[in-house]
N, CA and C atoms of all chains as a GROMACS GRO file, in nm:
protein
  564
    1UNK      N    1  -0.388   2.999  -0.501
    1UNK     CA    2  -0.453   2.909  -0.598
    1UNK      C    3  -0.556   2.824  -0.527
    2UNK      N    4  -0.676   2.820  -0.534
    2UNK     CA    5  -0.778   2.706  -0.528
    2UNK      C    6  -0.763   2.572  -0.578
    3UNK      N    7  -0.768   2.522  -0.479
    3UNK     CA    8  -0.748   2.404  -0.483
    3UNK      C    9  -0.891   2.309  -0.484
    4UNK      N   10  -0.870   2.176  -0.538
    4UNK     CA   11  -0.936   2.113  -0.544
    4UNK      C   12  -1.022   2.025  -0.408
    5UNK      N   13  -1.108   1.973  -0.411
    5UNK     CA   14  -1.190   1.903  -0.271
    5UNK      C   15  -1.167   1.745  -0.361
    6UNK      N   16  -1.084   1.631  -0.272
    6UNK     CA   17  -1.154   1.482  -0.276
    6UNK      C   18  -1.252   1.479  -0.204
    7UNK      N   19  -1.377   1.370  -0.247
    7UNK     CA   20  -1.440   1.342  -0.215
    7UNK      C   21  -1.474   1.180  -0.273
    8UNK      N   22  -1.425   1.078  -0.154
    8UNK     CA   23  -1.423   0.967  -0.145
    8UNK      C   24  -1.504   0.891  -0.090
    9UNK      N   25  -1.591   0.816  -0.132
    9UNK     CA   26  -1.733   0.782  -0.094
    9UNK      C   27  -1.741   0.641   0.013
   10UNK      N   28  -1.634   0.554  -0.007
   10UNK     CA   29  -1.574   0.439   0.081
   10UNK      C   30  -1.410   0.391  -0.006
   11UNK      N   31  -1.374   0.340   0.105
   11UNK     CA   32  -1.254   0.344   0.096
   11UNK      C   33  -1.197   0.207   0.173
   12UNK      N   34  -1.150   0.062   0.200
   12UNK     CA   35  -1.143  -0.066   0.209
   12UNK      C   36  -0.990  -0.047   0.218
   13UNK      N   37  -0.915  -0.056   0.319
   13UNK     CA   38  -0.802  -0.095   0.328
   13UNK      C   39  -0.751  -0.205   0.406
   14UNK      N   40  -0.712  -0.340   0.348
   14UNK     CA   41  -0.696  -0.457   0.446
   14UNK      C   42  -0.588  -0.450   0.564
   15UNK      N   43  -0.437  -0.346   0.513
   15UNK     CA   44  -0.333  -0.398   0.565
   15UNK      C   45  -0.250  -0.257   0.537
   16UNK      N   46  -0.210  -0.193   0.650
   16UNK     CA   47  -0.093  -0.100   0.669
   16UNK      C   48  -0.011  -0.190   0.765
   17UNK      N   49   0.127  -0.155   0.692
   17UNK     CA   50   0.256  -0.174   0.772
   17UNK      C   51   0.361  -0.148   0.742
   18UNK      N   52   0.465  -0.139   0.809
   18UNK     CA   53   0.621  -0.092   0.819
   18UNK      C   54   0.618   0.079   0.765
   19UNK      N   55   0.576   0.146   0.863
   19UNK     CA   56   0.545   0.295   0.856
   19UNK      C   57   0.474   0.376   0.757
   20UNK      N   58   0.410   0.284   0.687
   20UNK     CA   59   0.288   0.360   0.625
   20UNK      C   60   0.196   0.408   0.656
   21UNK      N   61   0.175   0.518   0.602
   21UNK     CA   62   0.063   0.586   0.623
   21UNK      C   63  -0.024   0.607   0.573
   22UNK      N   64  -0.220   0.631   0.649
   22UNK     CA   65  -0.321   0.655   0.550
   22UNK      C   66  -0.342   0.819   0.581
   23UNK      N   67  -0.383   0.872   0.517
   23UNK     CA   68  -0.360   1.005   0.548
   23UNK      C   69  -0.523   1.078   0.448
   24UNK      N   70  -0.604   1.123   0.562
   24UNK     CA   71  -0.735   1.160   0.519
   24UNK      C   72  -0.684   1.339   0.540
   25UNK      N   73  -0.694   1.402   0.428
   25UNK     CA   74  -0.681   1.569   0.477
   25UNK      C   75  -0.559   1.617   0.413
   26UNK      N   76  -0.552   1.722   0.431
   26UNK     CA   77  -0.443   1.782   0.354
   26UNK      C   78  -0.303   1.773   0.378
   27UNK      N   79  -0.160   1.809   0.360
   27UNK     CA   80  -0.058   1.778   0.424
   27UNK      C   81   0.042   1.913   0.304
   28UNK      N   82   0.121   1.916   0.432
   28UNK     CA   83   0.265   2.017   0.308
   28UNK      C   84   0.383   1.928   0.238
   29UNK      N   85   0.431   1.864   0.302
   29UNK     CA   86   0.522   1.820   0.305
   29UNK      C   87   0.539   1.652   0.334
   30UNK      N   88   0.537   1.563   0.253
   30UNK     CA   89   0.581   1.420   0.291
   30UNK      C   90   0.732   1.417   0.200
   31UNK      N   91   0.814   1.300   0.326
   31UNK     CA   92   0.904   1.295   0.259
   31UNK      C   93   0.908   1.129   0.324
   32UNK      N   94   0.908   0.994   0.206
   32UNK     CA   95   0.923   0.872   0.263
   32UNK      C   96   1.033   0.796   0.244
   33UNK      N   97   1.057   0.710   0.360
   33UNK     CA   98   1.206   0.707   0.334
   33UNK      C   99   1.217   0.499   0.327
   34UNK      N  100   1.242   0.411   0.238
   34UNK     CA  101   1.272   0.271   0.293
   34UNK      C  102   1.315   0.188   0.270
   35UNK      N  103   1.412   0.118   0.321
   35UNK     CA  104   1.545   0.042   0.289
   35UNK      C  105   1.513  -0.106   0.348
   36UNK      N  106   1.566  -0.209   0.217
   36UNK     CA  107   1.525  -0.360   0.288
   36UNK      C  108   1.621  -0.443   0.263
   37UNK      N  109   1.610  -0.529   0.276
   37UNK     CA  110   1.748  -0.623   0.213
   37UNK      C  111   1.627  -0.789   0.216
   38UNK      N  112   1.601  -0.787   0.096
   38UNK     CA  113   1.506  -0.908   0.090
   38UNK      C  114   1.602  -1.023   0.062
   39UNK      N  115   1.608  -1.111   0.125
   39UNK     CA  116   1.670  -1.236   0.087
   39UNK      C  117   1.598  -1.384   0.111
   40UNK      N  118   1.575  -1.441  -0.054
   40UNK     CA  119   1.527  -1.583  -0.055
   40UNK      C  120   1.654  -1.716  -0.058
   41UNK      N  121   1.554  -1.751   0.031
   41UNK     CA  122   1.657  -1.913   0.063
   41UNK      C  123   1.601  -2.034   0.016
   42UNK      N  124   1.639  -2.107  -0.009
   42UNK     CA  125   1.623  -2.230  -0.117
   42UNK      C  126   1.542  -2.325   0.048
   43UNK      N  127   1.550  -2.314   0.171
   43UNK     CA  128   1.517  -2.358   0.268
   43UNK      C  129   1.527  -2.273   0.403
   44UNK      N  130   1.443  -2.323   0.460
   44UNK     CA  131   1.444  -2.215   0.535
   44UNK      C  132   1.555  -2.210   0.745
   45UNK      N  133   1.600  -2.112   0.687
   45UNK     CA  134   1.751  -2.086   0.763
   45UNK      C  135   1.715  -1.932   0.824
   46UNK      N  136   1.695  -1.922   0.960
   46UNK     CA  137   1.698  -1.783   1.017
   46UNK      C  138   1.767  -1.757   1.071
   47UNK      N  139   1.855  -1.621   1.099
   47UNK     CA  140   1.950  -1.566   1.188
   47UNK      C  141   1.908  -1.412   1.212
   48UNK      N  142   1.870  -1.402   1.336
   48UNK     CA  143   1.809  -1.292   1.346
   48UNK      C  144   1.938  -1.197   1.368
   49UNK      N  145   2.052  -1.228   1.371
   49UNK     CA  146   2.124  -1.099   1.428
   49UNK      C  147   2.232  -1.076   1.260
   50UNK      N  148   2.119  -1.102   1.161
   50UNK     CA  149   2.238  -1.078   1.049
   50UNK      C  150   2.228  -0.946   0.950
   51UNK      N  151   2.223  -0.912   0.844
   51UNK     CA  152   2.205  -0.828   0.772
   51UNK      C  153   2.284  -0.679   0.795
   52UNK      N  154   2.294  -0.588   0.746
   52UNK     CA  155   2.397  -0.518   0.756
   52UNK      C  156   2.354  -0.425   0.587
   53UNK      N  157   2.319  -0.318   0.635
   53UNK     CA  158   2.334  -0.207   0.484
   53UNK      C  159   2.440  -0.152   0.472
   54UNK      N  160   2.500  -0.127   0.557
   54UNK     CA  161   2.639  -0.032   0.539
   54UNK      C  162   2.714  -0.105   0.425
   55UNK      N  163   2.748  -0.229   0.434
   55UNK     CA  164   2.789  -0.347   0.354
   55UNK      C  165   2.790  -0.348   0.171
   56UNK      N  166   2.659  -0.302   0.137
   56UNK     CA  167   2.596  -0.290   0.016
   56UNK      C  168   2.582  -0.166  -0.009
   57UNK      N  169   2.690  -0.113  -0.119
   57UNK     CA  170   2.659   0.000  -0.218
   57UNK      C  171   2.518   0.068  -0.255
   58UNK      N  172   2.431  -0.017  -0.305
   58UNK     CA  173   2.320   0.047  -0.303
   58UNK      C  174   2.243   0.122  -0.218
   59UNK      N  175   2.291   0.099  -0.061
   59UNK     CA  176   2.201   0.216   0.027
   59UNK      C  177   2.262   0.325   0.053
   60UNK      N  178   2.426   0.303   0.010
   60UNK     CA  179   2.507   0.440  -0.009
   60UNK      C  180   2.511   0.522  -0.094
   61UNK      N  181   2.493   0.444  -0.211
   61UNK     CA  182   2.441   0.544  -0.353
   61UNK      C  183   2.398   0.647  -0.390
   62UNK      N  184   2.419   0.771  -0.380
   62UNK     CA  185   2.380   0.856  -0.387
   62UNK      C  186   2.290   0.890  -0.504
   63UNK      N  187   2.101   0.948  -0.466
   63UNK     CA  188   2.028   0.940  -0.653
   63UNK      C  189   2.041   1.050  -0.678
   64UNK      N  190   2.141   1.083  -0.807
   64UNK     CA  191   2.138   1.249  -0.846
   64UNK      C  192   1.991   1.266  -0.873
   65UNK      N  193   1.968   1.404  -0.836
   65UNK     CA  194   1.862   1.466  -0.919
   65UNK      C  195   1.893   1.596  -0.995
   66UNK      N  196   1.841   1.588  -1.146
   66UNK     CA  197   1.857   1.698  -1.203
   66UNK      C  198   1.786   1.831  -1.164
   67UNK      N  199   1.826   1.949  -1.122
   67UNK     CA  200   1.773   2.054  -1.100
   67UNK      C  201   1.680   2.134  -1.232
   68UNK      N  202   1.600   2.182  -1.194
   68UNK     CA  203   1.470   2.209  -1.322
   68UNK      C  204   1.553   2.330  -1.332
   69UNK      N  205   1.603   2.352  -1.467
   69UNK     CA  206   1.613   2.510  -1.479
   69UNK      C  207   1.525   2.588  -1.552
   70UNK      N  208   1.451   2.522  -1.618
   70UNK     CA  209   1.304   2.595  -1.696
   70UNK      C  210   1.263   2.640  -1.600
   71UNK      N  211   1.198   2.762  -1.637
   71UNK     CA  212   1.166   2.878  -1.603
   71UNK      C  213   1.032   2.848  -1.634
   72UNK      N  214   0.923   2.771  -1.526
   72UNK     CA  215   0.802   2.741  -1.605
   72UNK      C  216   0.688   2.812  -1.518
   73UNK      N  217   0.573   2.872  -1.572
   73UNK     CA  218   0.496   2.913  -1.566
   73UNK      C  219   0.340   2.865  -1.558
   74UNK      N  220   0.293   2.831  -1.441
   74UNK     CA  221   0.189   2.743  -1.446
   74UNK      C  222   0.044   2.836  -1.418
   75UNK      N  223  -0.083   2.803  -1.491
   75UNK     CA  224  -0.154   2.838  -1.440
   75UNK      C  225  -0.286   2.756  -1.473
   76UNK      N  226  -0.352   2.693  -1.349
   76UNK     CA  227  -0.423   2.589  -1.324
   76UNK      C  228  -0.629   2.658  -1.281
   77UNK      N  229  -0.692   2.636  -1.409
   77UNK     CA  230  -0.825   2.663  -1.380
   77UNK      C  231  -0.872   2.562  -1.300
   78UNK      N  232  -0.937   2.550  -1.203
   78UNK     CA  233  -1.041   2.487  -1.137
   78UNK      C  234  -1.199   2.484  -1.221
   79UNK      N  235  -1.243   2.463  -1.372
   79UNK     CA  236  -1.348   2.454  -1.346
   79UNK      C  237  -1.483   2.362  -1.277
   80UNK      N  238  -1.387   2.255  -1.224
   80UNK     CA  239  -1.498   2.221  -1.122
   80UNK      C  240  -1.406   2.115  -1.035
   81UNK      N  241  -1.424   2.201  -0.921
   81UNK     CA  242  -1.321   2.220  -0.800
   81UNK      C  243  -1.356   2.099  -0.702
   82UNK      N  244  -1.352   1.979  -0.762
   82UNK     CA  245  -1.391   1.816  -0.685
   82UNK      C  246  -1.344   1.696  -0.783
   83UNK      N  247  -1.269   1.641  -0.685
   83UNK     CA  248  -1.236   1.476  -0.785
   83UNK      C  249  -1.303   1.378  -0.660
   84UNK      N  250  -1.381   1.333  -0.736
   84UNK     CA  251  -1.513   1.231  -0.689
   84UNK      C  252  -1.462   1.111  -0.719
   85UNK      N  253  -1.438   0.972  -0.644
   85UNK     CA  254  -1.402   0.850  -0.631
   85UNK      C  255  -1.496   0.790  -0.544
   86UNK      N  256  -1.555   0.655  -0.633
   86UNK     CA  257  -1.722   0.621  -0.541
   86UNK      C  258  -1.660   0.494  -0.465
   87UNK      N  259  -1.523   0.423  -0.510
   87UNK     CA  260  -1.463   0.318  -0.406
   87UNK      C  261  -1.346   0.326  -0.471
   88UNK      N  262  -1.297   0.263  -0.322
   88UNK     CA  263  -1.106   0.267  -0.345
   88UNK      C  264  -1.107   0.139  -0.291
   89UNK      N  265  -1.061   0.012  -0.306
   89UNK     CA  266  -1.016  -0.102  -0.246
   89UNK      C  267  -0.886  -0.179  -0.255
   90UNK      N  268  -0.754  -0.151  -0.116
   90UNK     CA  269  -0.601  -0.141  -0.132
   90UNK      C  270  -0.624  -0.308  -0.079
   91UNK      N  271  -0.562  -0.405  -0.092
   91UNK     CA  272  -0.509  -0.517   0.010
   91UNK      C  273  -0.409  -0.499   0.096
   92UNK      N  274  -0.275  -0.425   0.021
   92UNK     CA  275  -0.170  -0.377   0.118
   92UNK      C  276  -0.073  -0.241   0.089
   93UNK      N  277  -0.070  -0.206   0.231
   93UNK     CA  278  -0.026  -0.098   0.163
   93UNK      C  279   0.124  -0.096   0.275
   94UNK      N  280   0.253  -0.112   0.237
   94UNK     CA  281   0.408  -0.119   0.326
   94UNK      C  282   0.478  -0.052   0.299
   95UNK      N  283   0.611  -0.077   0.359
   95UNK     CA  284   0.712  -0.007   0.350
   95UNK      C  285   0.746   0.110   0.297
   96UNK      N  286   0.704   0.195   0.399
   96UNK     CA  287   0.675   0.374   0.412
   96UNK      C  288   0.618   0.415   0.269
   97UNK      N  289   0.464   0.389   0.233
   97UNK     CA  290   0.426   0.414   0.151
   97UNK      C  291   0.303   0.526   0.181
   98UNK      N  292   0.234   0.554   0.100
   98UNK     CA  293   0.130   0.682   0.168
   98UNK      C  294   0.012   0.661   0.090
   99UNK      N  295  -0.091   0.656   0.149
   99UNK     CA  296  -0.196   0.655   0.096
   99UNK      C  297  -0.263   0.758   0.127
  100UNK      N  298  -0.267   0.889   0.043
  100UNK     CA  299  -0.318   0.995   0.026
  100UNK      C  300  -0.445   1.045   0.034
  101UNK      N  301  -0.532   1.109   0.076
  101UNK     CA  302  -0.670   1.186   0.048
  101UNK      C  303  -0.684   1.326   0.045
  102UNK      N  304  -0.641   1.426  -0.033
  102UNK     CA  305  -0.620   1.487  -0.025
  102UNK      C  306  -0.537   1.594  -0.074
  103UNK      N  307  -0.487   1.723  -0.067
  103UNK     CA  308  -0.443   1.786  -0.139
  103UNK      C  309  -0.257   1.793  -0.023
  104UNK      N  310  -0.129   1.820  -0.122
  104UNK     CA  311  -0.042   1.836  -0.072
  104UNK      C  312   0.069   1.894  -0.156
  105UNK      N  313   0.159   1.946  -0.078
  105UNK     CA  314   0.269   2.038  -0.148
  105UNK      C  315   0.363   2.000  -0.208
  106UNK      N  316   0.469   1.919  -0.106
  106UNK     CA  317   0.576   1.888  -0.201
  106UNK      C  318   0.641   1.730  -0.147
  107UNK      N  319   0.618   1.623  -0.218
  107UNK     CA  320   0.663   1.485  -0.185
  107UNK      C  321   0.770   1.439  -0.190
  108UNK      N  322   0.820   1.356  -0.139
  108UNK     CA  323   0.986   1.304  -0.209
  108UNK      C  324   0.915   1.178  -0.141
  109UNK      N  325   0.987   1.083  -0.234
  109UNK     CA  326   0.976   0.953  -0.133
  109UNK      C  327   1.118   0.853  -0.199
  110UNK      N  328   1.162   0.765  -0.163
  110UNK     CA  329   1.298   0.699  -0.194
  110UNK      C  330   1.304   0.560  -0.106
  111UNK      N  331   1.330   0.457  -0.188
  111UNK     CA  332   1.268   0.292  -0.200
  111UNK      C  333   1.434   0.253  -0.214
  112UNK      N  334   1.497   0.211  -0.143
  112UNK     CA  335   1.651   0.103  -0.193
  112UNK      C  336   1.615  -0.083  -0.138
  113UNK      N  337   1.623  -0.110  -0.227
  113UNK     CA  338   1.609  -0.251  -0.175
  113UNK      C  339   1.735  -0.359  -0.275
  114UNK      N  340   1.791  -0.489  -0.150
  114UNK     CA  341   1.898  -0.538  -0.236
  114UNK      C  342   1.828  -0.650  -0.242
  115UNK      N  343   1.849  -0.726  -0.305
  115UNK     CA  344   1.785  -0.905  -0.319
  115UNK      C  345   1.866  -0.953  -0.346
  116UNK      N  346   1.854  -1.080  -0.248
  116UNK     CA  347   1.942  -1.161  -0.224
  116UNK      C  348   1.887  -1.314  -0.334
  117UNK      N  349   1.981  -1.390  -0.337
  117UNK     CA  350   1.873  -1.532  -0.333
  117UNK      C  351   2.015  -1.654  -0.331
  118UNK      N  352   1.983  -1.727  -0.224
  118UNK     CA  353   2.090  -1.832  -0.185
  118UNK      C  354   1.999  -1.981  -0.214
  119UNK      N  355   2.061  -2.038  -0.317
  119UNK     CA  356   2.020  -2.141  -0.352
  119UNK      C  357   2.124  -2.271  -0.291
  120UNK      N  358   2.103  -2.402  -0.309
  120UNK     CA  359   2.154  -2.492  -0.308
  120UNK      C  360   2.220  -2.536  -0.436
  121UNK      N  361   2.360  -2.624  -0.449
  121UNK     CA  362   2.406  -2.607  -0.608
  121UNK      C  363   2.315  -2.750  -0.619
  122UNK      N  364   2.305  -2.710  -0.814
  122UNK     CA  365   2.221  -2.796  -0.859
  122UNK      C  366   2.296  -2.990  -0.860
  123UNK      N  367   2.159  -3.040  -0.829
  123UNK     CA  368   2.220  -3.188  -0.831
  123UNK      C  369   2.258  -3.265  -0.760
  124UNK      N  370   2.310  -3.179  -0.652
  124UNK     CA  371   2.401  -3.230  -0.487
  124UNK      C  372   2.327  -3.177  -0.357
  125UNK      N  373   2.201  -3.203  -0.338
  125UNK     CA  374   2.110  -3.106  -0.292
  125UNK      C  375   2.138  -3.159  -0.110
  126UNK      N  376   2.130  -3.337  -0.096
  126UNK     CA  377   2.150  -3.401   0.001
  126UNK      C  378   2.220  -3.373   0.065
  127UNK      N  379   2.359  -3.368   0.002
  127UNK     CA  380   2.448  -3.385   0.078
  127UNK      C  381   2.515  -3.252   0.149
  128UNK      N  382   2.487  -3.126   0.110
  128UNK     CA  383   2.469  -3.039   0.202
  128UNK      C  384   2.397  -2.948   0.282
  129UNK      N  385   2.261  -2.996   0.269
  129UNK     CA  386   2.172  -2.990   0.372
  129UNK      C  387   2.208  -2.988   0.517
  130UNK      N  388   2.181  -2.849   0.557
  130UNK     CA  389   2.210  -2.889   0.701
  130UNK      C  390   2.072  -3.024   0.820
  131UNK      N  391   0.857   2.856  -1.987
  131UNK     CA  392   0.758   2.745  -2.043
  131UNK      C  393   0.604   2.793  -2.044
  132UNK      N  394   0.535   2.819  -2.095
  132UNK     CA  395   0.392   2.810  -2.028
  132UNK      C  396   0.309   2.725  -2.004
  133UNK      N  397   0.283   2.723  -1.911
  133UNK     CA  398   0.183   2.578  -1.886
  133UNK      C  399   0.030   2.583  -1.843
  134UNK      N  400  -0.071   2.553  -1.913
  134UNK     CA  401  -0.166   2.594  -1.870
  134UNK      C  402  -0.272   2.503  -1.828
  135UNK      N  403  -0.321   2.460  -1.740
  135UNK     CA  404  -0.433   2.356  -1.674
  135UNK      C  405  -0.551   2.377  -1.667
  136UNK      N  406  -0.648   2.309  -1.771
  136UNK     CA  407  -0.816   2.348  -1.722
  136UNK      C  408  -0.843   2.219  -1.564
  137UNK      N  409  -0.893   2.206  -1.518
  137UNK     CA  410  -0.919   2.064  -1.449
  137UNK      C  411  -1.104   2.135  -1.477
  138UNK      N  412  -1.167   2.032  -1.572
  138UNK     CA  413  -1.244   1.968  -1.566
  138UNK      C  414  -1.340   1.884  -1.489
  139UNK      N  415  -1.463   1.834  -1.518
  139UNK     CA  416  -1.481   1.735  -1.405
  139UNK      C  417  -1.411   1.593  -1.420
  140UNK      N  418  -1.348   1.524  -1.305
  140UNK     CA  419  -1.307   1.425  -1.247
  140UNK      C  420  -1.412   1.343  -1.144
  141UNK      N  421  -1.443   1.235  -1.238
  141UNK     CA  422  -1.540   1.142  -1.137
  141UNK      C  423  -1.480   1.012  -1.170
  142UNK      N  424  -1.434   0.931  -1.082
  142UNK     CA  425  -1.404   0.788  -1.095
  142UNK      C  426  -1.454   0.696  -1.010
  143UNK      N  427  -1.528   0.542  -1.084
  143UNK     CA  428  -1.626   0.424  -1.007
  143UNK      C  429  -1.528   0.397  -0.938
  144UNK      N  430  -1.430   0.316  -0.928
  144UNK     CA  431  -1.356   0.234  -0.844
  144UNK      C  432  -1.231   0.220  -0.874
  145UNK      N  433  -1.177   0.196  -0.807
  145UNK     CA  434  -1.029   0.170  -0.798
  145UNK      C  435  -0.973   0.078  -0.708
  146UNK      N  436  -0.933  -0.052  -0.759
  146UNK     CA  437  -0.897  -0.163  -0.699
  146UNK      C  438  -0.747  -0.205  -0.744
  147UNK      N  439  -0.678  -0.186  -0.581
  147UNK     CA  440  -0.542  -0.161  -0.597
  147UNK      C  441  -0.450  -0.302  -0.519
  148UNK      N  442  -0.360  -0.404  -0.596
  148UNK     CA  443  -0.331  -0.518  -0.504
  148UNK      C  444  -0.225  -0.458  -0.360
  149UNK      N  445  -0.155  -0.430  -0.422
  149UNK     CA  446  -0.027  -0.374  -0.296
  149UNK      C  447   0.026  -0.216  -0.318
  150UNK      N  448   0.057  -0.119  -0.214
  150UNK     CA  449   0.129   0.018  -0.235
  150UNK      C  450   0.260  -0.036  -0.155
  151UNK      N  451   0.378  -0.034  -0.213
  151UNK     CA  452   0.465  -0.041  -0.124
  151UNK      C  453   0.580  -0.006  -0.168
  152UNK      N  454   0.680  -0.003  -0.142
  152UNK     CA  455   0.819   0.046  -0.145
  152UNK      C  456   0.842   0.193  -0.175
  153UNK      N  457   0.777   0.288  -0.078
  153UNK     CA  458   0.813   0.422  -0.094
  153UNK      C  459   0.675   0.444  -0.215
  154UNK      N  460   0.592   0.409  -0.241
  154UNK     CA  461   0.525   0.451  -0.338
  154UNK      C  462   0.397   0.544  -0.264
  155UNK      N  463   0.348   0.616  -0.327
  155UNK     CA  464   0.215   0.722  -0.350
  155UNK      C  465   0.093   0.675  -0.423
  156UNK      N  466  -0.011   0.668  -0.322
  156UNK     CA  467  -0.140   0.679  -0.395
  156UNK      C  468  -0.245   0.821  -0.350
  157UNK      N  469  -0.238   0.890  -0.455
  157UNK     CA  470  -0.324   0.961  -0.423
  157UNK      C  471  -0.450   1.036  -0.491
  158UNK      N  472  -0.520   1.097  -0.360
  158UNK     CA  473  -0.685   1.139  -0.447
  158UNK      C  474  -0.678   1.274  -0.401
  159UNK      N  475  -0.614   1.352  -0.495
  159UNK     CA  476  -0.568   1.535  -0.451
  159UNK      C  477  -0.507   1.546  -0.524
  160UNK      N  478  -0.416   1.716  -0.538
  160UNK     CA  479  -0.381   1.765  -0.671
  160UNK      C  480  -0.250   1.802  -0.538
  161UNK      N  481  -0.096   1.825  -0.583
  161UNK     CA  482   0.000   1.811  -0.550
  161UNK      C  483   0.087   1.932  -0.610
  162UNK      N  484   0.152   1.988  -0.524
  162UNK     CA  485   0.301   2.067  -0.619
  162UNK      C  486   0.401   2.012  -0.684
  163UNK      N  487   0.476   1.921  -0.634
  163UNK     CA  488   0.585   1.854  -0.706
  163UNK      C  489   0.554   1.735  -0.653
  164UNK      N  490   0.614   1.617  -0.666
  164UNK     CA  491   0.658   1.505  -0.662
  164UNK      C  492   0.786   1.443  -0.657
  165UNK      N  493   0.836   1.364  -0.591
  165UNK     CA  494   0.969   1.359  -0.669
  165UNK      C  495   0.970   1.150  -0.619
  166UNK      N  496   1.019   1.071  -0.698
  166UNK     CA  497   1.063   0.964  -0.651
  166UNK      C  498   1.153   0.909  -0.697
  167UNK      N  499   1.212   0.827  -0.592
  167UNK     CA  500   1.339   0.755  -0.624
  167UNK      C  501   1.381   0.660  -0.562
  168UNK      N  502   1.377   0.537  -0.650
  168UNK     CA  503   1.450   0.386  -0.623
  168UNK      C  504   1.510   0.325  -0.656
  169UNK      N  505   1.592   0.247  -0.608
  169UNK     CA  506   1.733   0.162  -0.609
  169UNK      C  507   1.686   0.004  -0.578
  170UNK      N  508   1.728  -0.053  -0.678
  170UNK     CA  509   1.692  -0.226  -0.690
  170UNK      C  510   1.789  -0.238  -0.704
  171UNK      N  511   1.877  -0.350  -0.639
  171UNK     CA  512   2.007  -0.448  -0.698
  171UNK      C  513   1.964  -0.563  -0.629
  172UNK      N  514   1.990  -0.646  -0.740
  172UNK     CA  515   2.013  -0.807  -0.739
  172UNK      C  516   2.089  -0.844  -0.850
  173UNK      N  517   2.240  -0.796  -0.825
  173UNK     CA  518   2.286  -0.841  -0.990
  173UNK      C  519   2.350  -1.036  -0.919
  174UNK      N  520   2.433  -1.090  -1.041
  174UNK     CA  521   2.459  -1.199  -1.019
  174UNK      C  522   2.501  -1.225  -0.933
  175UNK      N  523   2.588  -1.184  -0.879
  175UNK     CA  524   2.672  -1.173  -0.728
  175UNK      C  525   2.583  -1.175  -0.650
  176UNK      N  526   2.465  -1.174  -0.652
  176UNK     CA  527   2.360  -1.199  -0.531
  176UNK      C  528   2.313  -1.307  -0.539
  177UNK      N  529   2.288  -1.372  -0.661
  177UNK     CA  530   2.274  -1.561  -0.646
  177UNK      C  531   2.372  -1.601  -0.573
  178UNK      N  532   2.361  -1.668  -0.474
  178UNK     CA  533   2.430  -1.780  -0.381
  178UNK      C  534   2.438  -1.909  -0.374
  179UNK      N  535   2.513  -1.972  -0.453
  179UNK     CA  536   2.485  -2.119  -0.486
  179UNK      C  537   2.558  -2.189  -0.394
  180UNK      N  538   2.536  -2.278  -0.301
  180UNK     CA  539   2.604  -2.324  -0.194
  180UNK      C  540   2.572  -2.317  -0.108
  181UNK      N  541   2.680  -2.413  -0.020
  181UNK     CA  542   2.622  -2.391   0.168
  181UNK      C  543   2.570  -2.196   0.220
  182UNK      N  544   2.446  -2.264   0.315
  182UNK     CA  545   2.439  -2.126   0.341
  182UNK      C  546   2.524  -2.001   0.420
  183UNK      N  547   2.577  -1.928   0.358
  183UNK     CA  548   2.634  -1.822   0.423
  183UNK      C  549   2.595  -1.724   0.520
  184UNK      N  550   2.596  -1.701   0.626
  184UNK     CA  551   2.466  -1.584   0.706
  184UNK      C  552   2.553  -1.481   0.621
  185UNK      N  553   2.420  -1.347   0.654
  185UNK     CA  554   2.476  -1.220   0.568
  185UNK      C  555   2.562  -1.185   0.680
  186UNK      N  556   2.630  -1.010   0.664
  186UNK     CA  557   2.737  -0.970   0.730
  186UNK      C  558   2.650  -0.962   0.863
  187UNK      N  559   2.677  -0.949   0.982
  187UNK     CA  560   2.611  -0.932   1.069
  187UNK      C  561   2.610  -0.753   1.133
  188UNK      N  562   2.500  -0.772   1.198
  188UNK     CA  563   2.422  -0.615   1.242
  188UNK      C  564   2.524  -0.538   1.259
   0.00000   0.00000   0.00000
């Protein structure tokens, strides 16, 4: 099958991080994988040796996927074999995300994140302040 | 099933995007499958009202 040509005329990306990728060209196979444990604090309290996924169900969770059993039949004309984009402008792009150009085969990507949020109880704010 | 695809012409001015993140895809190409999948929890049991607790440790 013929495939299509991007053709991207400029392209402005401020900010890759935590294993993202920009990816100019073709590719077979991405598979992205990323797990966080966001937690807001009513003040600010750090402990760098804390957190723990094993802990939380959600990164054990298994995501069923339903298997396609249709029997489907594709057939894709090219009559005009270019997708033209005259600007792209990202601010950020994180946690194993992909920023694509290009043509590719087969993706998976999978996001678990838990949120936390530890407040102070209402009313009595003083007196347990560390 | 039959499925049948003309692709046409595709021209687009701009595309102004704030954040890609959590396992997500942006792309400018034509693809075989796709597949995604994410897991959010913050149910109540994750509000913490009180002295601070550290989480479980590493």
């Amino acid at each position: 099958m013929l495939q299509r040509t991007s053709s991207v005329n400029r392209i402005n990306i401020d900010t890759i991080s935590f294993s993202s990728v920009f990816e100019i060209g073709d590719s077979c196979f991405i598979k992205g994988f990323s797990r966080a444990i966001a937690n807001q604090r009513e003040a600010e309290y750090f402990n760098a040796k804390e957190g723990n996924f094993s802990v939380y169900p959600v990164f054990r969770k298994p995501i069923p996927l339903i298997p396609i059993e249709e029997d489907i039949s594709m057939q894709t004309a090219q009559l005009n074999p270019i997708i033209k984009v005259q600007n792209i402008d990202i601010i950020g792009v994180s946690a194993s995300s992909v920023i694509h150009i290009g043509n590719s085969g087969d993706i998976s990507m999978e996001a678990r994140v838990k949120h936390i949020r530890q407040l102070y109880p209402k009313n009595n704010t003083s007196a347990i302040r560390p | 099933m039959n499925y049948q695809v003309y692709n046409r012409d595709l021209c687009i001015g701009s595309i102004r995007v704030l954040g890609v993140t959590s396992s997500s895809v942006l792309m400018v190409g034509d693809t075989q499958t796709i597949q995604l999948a994410a897991a959010f929890d913050t149910p109540p049991e994750s509000l913490l009202v009180g002295p601070f607790v550290p989480l479980t440790p590493e």
